[in-house]
N, CA, C and O of each residue as an XYZ file, in Angstrom:
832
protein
N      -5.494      7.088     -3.109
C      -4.333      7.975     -3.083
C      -3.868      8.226     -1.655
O      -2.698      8.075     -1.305
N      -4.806      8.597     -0.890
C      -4.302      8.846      0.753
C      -3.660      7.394      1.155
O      -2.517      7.292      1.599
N      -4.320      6.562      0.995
C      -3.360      4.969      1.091
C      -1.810      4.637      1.031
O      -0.941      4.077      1.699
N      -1.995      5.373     -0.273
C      -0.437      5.502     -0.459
C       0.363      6.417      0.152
O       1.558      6.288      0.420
N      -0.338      7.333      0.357
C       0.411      8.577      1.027
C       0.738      8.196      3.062
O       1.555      8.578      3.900
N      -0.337      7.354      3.040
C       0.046      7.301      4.256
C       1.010      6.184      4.561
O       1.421      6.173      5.721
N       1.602      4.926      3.486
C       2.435      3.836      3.815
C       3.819      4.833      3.552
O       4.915      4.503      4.004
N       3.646      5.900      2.882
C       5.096      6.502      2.218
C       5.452      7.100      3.790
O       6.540      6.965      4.351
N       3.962      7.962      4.480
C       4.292      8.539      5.794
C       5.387      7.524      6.896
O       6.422      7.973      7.390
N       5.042      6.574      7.042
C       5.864      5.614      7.856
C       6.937      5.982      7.599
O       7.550      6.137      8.655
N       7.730      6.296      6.477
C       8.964      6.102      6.496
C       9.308      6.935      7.059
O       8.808      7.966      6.609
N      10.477      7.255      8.558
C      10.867      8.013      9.167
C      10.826      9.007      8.720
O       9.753      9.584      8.900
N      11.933      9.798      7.885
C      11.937     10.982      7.420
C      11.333     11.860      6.927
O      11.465     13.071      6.744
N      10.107     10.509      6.575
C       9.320     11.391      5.533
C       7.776     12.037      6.927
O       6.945     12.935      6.798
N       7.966     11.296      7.810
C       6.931     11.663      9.158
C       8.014     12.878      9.694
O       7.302     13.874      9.566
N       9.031     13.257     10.103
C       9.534     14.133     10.665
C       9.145     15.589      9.510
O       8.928     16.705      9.983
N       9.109     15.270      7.733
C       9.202     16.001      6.862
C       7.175     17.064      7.680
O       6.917     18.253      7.870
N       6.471     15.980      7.847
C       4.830     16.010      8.092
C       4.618     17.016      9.446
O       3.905     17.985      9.710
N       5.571     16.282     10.090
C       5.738     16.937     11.923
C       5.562     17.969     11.510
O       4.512     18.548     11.788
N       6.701     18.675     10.553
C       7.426     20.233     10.601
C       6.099     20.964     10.053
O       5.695     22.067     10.421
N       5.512     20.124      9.106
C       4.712     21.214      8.456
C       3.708     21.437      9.127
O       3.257     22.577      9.234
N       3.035     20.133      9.851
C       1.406     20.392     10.093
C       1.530     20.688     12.095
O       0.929     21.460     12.843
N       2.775     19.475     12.371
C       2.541     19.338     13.850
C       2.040     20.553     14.856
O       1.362     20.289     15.849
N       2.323     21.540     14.611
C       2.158     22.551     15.660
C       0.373     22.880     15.318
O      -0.302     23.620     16.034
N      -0.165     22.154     14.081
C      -1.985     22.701     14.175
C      -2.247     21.636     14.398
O      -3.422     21.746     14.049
N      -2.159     20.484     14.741
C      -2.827     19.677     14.141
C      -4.063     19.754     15.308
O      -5.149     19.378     14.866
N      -4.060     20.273     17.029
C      -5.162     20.328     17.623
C      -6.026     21.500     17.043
O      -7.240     21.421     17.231
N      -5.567     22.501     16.409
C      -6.581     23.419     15.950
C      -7.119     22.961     14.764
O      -8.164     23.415     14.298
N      -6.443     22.061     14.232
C      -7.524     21.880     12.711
C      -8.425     20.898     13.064
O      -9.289     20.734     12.204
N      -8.529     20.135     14.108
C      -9.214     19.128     14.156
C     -10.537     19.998     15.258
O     -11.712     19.656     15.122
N     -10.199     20.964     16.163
C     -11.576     21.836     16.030
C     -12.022     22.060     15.109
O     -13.049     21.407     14.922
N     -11.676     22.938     14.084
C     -12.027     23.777     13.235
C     -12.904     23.361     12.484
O     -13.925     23.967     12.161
N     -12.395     21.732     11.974
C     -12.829     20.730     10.468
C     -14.234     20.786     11.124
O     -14.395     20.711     12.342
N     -15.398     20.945     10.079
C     -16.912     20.468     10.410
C     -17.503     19.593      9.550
O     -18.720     19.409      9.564
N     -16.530     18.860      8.569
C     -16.672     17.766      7.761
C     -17.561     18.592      6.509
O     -18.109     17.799      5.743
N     -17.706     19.531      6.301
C     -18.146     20.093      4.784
C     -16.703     20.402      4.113
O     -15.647     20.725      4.659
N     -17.095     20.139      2.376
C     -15.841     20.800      1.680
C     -16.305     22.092      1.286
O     -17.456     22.494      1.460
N     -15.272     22.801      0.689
C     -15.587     24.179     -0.122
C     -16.453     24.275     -1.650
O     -17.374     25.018     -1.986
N     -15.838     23.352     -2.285
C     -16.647     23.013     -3.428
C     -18.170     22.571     -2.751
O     -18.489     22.048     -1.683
N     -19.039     23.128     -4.111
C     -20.338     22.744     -4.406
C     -20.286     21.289     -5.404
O     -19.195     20.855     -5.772
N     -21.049     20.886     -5.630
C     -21.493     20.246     -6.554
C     -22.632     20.592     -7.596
O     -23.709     21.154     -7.396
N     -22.154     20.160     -8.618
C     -23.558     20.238     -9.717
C     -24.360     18.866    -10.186
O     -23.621     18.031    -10.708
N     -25.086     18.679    -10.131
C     -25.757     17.128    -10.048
C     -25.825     16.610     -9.283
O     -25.846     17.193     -8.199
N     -25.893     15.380     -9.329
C     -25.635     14.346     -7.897
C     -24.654     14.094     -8.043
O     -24.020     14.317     -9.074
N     -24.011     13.253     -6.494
C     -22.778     13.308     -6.124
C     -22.308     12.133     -6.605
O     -23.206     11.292     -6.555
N     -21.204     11.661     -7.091
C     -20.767     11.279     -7.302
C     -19.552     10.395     -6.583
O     -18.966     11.041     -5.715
N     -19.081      9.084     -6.776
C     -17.933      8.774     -6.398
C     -16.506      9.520     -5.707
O     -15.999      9.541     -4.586
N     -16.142     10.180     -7.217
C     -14.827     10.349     -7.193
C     -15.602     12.097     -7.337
O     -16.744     12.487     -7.578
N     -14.265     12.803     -7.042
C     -14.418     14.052     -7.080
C     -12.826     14.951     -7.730
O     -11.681     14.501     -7.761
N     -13.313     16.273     -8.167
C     -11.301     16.789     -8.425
C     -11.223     17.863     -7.389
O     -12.102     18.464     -6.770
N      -9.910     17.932     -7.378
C      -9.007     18.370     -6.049
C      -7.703     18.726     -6.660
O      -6.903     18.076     -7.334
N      -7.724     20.068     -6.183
C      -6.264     20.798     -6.957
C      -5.393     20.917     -5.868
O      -5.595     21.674     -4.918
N      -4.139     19.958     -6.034
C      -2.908     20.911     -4.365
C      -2.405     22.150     -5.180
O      -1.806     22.506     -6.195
N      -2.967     22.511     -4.198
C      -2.911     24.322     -4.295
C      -0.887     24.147     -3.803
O       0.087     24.750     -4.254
N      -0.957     23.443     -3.110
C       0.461     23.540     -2.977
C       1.895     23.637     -4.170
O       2.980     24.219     -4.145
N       1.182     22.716     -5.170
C       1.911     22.306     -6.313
C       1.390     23.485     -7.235
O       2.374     23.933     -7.825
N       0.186     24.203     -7.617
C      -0.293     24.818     -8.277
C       0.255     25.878     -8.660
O       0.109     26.772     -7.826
N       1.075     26.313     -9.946
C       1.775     27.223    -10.239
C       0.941     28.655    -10.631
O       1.341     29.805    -10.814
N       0.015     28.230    -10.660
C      -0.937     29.900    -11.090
C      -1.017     30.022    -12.805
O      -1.447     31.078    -13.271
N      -0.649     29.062    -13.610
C      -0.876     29.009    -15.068
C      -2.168     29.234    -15.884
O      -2.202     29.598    -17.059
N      -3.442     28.910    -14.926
C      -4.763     29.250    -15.110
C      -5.403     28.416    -16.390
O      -6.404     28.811    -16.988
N      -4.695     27.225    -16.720
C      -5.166     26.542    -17.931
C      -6.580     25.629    -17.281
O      -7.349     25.102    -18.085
N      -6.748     25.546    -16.242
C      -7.743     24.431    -16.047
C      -8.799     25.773    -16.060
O      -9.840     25.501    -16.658
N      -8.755     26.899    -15.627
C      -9.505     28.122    -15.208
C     -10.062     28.586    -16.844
O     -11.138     29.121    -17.112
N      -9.136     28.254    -17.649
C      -9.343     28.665    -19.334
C     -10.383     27.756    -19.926
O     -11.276     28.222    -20.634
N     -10.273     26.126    -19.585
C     -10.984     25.274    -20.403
C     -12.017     24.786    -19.655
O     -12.783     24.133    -20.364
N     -12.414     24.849    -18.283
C     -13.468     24.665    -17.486
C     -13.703     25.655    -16.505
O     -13.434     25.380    -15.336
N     -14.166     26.774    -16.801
C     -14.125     27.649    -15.889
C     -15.155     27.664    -15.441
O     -15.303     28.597    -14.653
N     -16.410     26.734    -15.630
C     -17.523     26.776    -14.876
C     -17.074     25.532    -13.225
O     -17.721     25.303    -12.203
N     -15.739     25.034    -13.699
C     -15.425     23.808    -12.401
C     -14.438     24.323    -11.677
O     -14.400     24.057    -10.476
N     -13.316     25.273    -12.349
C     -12.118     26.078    -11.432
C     -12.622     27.261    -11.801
O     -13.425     27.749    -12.596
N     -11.511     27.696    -10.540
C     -11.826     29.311     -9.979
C     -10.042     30.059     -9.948
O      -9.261     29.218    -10.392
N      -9.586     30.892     -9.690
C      -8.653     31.112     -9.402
C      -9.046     31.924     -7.945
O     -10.120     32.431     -7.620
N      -7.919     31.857     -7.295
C      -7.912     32.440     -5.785
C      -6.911     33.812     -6.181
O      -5.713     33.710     -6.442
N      -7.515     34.825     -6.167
C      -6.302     36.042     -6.758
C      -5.190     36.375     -5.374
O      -4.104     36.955     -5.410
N      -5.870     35.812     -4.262
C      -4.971     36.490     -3.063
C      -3.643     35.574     -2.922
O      -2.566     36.103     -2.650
N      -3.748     34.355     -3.095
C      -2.991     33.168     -3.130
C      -1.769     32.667     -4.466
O      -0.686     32.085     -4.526
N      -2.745     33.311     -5.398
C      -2.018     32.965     -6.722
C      -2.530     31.227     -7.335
O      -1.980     30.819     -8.357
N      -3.325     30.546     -6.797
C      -3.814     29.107     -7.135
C      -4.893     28.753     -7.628
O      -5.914     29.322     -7.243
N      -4.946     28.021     -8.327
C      -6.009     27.920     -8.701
C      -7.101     26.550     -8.113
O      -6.440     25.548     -7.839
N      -8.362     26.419     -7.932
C      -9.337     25.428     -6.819
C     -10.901     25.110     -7.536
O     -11.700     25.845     -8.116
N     -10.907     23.929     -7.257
C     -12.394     23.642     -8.048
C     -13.403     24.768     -7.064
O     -13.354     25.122     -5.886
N     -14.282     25.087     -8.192
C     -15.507     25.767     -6.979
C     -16.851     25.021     -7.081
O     -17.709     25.223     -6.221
N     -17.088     24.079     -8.203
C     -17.942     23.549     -8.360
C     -17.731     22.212     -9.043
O     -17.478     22.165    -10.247
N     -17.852     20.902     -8.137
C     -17.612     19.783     -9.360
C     -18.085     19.310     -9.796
O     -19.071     18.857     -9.214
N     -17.839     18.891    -11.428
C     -18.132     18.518    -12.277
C     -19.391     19.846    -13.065
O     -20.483     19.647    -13.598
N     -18.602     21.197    -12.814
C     -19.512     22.531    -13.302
C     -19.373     22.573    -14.875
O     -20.057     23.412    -15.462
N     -18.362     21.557    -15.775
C     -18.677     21.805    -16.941
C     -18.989     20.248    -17.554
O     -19.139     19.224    -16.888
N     -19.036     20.384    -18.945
C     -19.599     18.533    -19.222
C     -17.553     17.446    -19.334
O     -16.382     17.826    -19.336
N     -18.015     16.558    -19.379
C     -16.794     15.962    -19.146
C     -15.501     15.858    -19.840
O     -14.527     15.328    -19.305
N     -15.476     16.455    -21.256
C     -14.594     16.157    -22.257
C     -14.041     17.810    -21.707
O     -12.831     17.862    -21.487
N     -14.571     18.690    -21.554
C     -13.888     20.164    -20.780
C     -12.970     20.111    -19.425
O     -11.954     20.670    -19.012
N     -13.929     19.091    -18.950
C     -13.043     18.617    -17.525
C     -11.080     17.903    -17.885
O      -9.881     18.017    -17.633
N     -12.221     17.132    -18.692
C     -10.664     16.114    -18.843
C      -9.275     16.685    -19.584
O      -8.108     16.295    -19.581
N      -9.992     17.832    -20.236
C      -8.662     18.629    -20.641
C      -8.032     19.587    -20.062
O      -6.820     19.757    -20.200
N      -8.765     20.297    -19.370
C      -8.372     21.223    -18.201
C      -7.525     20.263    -17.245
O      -6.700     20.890    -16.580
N      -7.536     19.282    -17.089
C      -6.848     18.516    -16.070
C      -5.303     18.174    -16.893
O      -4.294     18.610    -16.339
N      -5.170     17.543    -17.958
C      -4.410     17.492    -18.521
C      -3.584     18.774    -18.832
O      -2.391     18.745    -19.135
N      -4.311     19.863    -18.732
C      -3.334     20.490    -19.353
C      -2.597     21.375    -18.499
O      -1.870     22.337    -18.750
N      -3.124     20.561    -16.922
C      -2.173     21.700    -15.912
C      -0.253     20.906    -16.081
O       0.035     19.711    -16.142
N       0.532     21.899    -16.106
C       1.784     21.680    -16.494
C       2.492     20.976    -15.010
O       3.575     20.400    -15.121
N       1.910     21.050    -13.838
C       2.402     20.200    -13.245
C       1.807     19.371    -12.833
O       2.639     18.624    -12.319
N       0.731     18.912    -12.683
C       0.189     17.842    -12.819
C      -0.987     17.888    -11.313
O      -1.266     16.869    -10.681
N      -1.413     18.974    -11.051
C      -1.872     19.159     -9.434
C      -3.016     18.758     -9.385
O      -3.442     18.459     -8.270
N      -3.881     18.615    -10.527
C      -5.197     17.925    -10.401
C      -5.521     17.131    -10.381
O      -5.342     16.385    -11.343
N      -6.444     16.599     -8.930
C      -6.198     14.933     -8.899
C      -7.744     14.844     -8.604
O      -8.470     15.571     -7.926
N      -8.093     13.302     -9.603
C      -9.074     12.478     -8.608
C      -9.122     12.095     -7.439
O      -8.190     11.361     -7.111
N     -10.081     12.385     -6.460
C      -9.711     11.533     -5.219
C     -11.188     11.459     -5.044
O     -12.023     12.201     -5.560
N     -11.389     10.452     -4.241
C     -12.670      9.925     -3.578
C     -13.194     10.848     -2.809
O     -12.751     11.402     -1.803
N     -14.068     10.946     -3.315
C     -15.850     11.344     -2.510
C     -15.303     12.031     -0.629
O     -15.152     13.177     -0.208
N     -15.178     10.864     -0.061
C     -15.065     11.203      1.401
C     -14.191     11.847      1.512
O     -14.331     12.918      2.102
N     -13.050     11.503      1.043
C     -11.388     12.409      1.244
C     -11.629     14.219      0.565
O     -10.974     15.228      0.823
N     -12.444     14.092     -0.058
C     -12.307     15.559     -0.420
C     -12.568     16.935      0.360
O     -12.093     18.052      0.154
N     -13.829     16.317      1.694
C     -13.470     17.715      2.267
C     -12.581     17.861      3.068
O     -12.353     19.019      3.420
N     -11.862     16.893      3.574
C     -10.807     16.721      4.802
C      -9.327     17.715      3.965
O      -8.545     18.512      4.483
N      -9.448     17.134      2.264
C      -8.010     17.809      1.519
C      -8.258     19.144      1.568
O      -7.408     19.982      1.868
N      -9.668     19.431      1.217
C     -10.407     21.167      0.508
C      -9.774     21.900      2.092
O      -9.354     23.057      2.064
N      -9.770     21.207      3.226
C      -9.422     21.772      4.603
C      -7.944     22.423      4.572
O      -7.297     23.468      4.513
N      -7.896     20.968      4.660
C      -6.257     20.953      4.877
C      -5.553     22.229      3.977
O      -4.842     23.107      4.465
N      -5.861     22.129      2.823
C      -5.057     22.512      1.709
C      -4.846     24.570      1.797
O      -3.872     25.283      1.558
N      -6.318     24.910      2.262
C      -6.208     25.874      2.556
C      -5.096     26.743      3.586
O      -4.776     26.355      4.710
N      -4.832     27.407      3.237
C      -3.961     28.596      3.773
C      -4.194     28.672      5.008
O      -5.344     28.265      5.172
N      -3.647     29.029      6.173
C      -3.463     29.822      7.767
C      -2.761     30.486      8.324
O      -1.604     30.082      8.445
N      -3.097     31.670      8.854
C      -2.053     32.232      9.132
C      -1.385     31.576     10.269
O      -1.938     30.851     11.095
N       0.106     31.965     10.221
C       1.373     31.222     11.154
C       0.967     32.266     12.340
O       0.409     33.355     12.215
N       1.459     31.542     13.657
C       1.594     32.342     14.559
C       2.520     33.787     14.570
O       3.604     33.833     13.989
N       2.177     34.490     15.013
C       2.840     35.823     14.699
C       3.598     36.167     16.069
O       3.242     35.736     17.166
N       4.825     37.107     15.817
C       5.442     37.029     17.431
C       6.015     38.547     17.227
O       6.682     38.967     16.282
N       5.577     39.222     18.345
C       6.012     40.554     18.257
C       4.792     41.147     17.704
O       3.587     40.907     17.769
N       5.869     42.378     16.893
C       5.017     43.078     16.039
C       4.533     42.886     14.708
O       3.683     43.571     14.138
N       5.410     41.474     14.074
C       5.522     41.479     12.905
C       4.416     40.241     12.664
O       4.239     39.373     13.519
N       3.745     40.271     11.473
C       2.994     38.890     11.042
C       3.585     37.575     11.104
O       4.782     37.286     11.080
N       2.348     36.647     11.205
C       3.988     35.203     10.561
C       3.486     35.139      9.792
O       3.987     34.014      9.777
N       2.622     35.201      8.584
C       2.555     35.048      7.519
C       1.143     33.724      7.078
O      -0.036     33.679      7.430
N       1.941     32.835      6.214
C       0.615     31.839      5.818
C       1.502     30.656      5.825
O       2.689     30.484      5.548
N       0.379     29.770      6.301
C       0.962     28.027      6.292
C       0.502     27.361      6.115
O      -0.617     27.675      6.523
N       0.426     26.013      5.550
C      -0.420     24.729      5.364
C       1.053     23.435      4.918
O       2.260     23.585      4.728
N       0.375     22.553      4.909
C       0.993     21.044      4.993
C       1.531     21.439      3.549
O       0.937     21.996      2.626
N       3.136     20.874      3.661
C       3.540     20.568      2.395
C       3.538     19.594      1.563
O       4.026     19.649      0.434
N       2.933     18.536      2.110
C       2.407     17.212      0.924
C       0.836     17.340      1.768
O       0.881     17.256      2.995
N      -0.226     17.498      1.245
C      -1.656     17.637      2.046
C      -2.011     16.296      2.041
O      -2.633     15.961      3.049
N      -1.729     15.066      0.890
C      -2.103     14.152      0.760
C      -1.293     13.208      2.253
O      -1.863     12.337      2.910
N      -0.081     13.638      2.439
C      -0.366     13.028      3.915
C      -0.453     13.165      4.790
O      -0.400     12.292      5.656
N      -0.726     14.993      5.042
C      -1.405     15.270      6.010
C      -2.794     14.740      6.037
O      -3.120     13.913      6.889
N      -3.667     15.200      5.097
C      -5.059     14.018      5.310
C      -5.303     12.761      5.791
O      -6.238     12.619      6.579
N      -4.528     11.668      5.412
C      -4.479     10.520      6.086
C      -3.903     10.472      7.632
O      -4.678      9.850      8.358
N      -2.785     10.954      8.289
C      -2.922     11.160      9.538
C      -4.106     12.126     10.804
O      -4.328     12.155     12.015
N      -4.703     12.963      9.195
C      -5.604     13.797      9.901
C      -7.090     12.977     10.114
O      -7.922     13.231     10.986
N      -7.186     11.831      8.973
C      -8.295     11.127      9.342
C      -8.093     10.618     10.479
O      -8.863     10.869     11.406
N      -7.247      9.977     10.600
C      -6.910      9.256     11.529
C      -7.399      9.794     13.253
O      -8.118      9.230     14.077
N      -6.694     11.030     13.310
C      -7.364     12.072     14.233
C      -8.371     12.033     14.343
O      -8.733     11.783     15.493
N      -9.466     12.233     13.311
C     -11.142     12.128     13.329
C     -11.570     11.392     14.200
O     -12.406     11.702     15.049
N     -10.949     10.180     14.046
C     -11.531      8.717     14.125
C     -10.930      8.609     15.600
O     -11.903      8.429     16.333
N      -9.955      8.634     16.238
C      -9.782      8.921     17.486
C     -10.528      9.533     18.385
O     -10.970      8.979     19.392
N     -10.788     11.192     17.953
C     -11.301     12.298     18.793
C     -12.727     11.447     18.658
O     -13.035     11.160     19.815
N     -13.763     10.901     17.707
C     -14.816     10.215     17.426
C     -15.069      9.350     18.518
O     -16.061      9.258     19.242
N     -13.440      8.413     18.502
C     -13.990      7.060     19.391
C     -14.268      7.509     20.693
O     -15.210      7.051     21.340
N     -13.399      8.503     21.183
C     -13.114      9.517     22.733
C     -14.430     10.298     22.971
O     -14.752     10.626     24.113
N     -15.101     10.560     22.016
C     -16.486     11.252     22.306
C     -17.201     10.065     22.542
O     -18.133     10.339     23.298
N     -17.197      9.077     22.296
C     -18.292      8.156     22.464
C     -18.102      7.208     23.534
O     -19.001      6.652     24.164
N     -16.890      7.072     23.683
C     -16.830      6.769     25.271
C     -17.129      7.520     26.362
O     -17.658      6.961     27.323
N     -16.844      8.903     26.402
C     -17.397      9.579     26.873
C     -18.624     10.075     27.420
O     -18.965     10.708     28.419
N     -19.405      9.339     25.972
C     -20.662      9.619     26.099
C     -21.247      8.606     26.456
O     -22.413      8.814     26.792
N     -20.821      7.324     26.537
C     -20.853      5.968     27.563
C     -21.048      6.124     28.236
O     -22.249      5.986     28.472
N     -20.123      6.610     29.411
C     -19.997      6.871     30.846
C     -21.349      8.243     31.015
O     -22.041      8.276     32.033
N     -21.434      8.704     30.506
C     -22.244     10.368     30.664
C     -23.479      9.506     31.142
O     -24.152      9.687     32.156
N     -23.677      8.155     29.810
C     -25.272      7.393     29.844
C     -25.334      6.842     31.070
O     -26.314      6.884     31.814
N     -24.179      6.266     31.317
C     -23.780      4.753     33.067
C     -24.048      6.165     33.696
O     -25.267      6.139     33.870
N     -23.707      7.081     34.027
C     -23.441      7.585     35.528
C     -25.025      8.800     35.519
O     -25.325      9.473     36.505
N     -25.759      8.814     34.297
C     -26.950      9.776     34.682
C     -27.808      9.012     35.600
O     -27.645      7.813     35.824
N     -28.802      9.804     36.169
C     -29.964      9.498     37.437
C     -30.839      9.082     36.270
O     -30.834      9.732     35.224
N     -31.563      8.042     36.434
C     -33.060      7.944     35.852
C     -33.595      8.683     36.860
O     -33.028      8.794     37.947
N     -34.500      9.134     36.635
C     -36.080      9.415     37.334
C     -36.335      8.565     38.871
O     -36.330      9.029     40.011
N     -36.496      7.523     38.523
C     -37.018      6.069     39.830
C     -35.937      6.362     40.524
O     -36.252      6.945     41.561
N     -34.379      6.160     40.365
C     -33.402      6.744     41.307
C     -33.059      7.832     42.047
O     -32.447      7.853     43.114
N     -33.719      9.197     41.080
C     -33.261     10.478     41.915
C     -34.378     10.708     42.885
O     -34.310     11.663     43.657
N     -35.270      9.998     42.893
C     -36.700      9.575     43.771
C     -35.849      8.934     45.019
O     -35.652      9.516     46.085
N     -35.464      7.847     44.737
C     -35.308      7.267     45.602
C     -33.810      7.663     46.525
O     -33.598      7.211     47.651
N     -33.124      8.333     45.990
C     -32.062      8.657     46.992
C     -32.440      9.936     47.400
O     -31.680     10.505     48.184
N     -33.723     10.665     46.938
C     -34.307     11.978     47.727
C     -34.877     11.313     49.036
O     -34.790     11.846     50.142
N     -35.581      9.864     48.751
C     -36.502      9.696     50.132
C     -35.335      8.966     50.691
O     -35.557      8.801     51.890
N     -34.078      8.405     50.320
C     -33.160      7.944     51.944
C     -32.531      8.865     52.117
O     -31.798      8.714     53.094
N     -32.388     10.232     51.424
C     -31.829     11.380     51.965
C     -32.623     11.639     52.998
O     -32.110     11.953     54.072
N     -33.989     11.555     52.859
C     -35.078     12.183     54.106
C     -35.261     11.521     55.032
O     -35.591     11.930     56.146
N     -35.056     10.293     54.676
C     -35.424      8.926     55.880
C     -34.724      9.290     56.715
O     -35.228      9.706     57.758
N     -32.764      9.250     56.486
C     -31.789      9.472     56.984
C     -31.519     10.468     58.220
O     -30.880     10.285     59.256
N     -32.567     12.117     57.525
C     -32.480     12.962     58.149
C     -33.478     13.006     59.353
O     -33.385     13.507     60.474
N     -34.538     12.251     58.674
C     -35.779     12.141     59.966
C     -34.917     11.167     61.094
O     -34.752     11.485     62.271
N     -34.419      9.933     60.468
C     -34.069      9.284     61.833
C     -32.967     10.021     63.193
O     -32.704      9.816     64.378
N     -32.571     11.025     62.006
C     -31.595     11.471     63.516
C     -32.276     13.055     63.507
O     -31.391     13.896     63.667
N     -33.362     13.524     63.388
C     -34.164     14.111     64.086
C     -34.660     13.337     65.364
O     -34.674     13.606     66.565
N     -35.001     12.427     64.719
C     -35.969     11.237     66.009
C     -34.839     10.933     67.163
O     -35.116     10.907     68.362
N     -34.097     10.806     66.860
C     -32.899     10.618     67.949
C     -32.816     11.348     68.936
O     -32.845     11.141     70.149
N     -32.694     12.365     68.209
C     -31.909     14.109     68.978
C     -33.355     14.229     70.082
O     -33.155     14.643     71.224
N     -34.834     13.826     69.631
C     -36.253     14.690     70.047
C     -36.459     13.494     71.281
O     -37.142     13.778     72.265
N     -35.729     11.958     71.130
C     -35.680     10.765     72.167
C     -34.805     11.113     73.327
O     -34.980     10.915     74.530
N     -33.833     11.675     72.685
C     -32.611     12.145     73.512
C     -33.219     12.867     74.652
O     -33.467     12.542     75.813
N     -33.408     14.137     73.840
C     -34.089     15.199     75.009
C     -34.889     14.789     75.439
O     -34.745     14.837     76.661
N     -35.949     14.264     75.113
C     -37.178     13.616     76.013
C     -36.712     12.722     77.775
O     -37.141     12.766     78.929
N     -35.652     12.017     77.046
C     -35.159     11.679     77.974
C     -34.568     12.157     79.254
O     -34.791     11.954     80.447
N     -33.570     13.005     78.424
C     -32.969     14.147     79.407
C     -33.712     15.043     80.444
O     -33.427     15.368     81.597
N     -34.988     15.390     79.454
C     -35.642     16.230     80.257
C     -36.743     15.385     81.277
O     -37.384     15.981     82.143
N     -36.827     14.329     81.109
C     -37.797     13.464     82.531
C     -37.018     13.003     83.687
O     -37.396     12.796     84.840
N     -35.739     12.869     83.101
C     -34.650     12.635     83.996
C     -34.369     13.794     85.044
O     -33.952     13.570     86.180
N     -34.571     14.728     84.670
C     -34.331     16.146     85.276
C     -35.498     16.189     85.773
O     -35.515     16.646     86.916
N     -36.785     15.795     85.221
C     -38.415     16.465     86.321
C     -38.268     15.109     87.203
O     -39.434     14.894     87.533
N     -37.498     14.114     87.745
C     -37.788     13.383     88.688
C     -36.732     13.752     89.330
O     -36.866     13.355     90.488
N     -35.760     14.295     89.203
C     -34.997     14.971     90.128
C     -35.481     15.628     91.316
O     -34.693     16.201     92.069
């Protein structure tokens, strides 16, 4: 699904549509993300996982009616969000999904799910003055996620180069040894200089 979402992103308008919504977080969400989702799981994990856009989610509470051990409702938000997947047996699942009226419950793969469970959540907008700004998140999440992986995988490669150079430029041991004793060599030889010097100076002066 993010696949698709991200060839649709290319299309100009539809990246300027992405800019508006996410551009101004996109360096704070990529602190923030610590690669866990919100949902639990019950069993072992599985492939595929469900994922509600809270965005699309009208507050109808039918998936909350027929699997309420897998959705939750959010009362502050008005949406409804898995809290546990796969919390009821599967023929409960599959109708609760069906029977949301707009269609917000989606399969998506295993990895993509905590990056969406992120995204999808609420933030507050910057506030100016006295007054709140209120709450914000991506208005299609499915392609904010795919440009947001993308981010991952950048900030990832940039840490590890980083941490390249950190490895090239540390002291072993045998080295910080050895530029302590031509630090000392260095300093003894122009001690020895300065103590030749005067020696000199001063025999020069007792044959005077």
């Amino acid at each position: 699904m993010l696949n698709q979402a991200y060839h649709v992103l290319m299309r100009e308008n539809l990246r300027k549509d992405y800019d508006a919504s996410i551009g101004k977080m996109r360096g704070e969400f990529v602190r923030e993300f610590t690669g866990f989702g919100y949902s639990s799981w019950n069993g072992p994990m599985r492939p595929q996982a469900l994922f509600v856009d809270e965005t699309a989610c009208v507050g109808c509470r039918e998936c909350v009616h027929h699997a309420d051990n897998t959705f939750m409702m959010d009362e502050a938000v008005g949406c409804a969000r898995v809290k546990v997947q796969y919390g009821d047996d599967g023929q409960d699942i599959e109708v609760a999904v069906e029977s949301c009226p707009v269609n917000c419950i989606h399969w998506v793969d295993k990895e993509e799910l905590a990056v969406l469970e992120f995204l999808v959540r609420p933030r507050p907008k910057e506030a100016y003055g006295m007054f709140g700004g209120g709450w914000d998140r991506p208005s299609n999440v499915f392609m904010a996620a795919k440009i947001f992986i993308k981010q991952l995988e950048e900030r990832d490669s940039s840490n590890k180069q980083k941490n390249v150079w950190v490895t090239v430029e540390e002291e072993t041991p045998a080295q910080a040894e050895a530029r302590v004793t031509a630090s000392m060599k260095l300093h003894m030889e122009k001690l020895s200089r300065i103590w030749f010097w005067l020696r000199d100076f001063w025999l020069q002066n007792t044959k005077e």
